[in-house]
N, C-alpha and C positions, 0 to 999 in steps of 0.2 A: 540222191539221184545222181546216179554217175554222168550226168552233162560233161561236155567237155573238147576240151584241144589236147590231143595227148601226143607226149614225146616217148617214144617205146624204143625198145632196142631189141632186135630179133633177126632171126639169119636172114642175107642175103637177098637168098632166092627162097619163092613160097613153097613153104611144103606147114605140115601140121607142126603147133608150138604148146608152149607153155611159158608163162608169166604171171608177172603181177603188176598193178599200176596204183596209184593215187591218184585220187579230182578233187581239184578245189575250181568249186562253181558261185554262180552269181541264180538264188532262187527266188521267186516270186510266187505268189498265191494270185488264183485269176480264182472268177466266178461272181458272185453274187455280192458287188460292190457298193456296198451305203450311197446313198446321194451324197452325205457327210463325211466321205472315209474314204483313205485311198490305201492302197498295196504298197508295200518298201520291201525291196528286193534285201536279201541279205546273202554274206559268202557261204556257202554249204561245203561238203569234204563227201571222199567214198573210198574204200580202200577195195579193189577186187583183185581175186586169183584170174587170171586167163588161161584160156583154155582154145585153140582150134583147131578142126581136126579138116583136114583137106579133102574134100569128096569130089572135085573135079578139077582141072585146072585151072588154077586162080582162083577156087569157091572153097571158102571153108565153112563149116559149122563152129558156132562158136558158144560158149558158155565163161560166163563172166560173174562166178559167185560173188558176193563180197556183203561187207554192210556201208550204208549209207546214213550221211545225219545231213538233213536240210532243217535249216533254218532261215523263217521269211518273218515278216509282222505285216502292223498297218499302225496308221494313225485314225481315231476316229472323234468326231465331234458330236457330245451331245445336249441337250436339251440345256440352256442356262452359264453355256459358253465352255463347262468341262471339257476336257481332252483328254483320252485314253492311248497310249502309246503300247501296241502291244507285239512280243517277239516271241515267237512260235518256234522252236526245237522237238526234231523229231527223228527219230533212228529206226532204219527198218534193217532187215537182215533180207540182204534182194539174190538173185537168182536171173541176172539175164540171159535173154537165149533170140539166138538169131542166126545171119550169115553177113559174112564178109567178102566181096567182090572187088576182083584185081584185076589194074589192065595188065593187057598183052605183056608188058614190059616192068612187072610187079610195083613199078614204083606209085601209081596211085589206085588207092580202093575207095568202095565204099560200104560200111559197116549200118547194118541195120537191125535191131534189136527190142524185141520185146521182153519188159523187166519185170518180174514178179517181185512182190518185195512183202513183208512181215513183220506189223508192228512191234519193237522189244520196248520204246519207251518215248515218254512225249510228257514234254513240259511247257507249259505258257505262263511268262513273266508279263507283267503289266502293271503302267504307273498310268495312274491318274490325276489328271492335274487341274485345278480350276484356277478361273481367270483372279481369284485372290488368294491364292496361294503365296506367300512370302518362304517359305522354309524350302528346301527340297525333298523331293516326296520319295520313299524309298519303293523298292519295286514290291510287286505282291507275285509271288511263286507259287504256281498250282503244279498238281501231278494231273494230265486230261487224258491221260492214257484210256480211261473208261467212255470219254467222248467223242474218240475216234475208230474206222472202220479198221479192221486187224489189216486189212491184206489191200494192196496197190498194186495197180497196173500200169505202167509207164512206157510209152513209145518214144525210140529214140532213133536218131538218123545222124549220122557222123559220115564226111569226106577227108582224105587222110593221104600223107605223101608220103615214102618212102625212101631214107637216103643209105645205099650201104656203106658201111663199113667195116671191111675183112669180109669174117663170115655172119657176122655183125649189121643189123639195119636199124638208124635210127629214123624212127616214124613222127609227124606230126599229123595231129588228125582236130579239126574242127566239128563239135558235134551241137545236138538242141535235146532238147527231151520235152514231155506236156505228161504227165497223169491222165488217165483215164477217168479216173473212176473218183468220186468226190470223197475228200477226208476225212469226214463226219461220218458218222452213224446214219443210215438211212432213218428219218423220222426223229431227229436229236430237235429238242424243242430248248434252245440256250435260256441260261435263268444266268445271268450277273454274266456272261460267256462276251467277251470286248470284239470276237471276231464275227464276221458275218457266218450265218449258218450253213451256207454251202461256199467250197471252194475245192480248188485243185492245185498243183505245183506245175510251174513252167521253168525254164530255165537253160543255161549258156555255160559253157566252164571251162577248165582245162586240167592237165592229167599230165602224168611223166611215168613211167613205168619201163621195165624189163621184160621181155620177152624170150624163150630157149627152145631153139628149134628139137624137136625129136626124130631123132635118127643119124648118119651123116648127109653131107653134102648133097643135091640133087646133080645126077648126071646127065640133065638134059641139056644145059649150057649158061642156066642163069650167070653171072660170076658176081 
């Protein structure tokens, strides 16, 4: 999930771009929490191309292809004082699409995006551990790709500042993201499965990336 604060570098004054960015974010799984179980946030990554194209002044269109791996867990307790430690990785190949709005004076906008995304692969490692356990327990690796839904939808909202340099702007931008749509298979009935049957991803993060404006310079007087 491309969550994120992102440091971009892009012309000046707004006109249509092209780039590309990195996110390393902080994700979480929300939803349907054990009495006995809690959510652990873990760092996620996103790599996208940018893309915006200017349709009004200060208002671009933007599409922000790229792939995404979020990675969250939980801890869970059950019956006989066991504990399952479990961390979820997962890669989807997303496609966001949205707009971005600038003030009067290009230096602050706000970016708001809805992300399609496509599962390519998803693994859950998990150690279990009991309260007489003396040795350390190695992890147990699954492929769950088959127990998850192919396709995610994720809303995201980022505020973002703008400092130029030359013809050059380097940007920071604060963003949040939540999933839509829950990560499981509608109707997944877990058998031996350490996570709760419904959940979603949330999450914070930040980004650094390039930006290249297209065309030359605007002659309307940005500098």
């Amino acid at each position: 999930m491309g969550f994120g604060l992102t440091v971009i570098s892009s012309s000046a004054s707004a006109q249509s771009y092209v780039g590309i960015s990195v996110t390393r974010s902080s994700v979480t799984l929300n939803g349907d929490v054990p009495p006995n179980g809690v959510f652990i946030s873990r760092p996620s990554s996103a790599f996208r191309v940018r893309g915006g194209l200017e349709v009004a002044d200060g208002v671009h269109l933007v599409a922000y292809p790229g792939v995404a791996r979020r990675n969250s867990g939980g801890e869970f307790r059950a019956a006989g004082g066991a504990t399952a430690f479990s961390d979820l990785a997962i890669t989807y190949v997303t496609l966001p699409l949205g707009l971005r709005v600038e003030s009067s004076n290009d230096r602050i906008y706000v970016t708001s995006l809805v992300d399609f995304g496509y599962l390519v692969d998803a693994s859950l490692s998990t150690v279990n551990v009991s309260p007489f356990s003396e040795e350390p327990v190695p992890p147990v690796e699954e492929d769950v790709l088959g127990n998850l839904n192919p396709w995610d939808v994720t809303m995201e909202l980022a505020v973002g500042v703008r400092v130029p340099v030359g013809r050059q702007t380097i940007s920071i931008e604060v963003g949040w993201g939540q999933s839509l749509v829950n990560v499981t298979k509608r109707g997944f009935l877990p058998v031996d499965w350490s996570l709760p049957q419904r959940f979603k991803f949330s999450g914070f993060g930040l980004s650094a990336g390039v930006e290249f404006p297209l065309g030359g310079p605007r002659e309307d007087g940005d500098a």
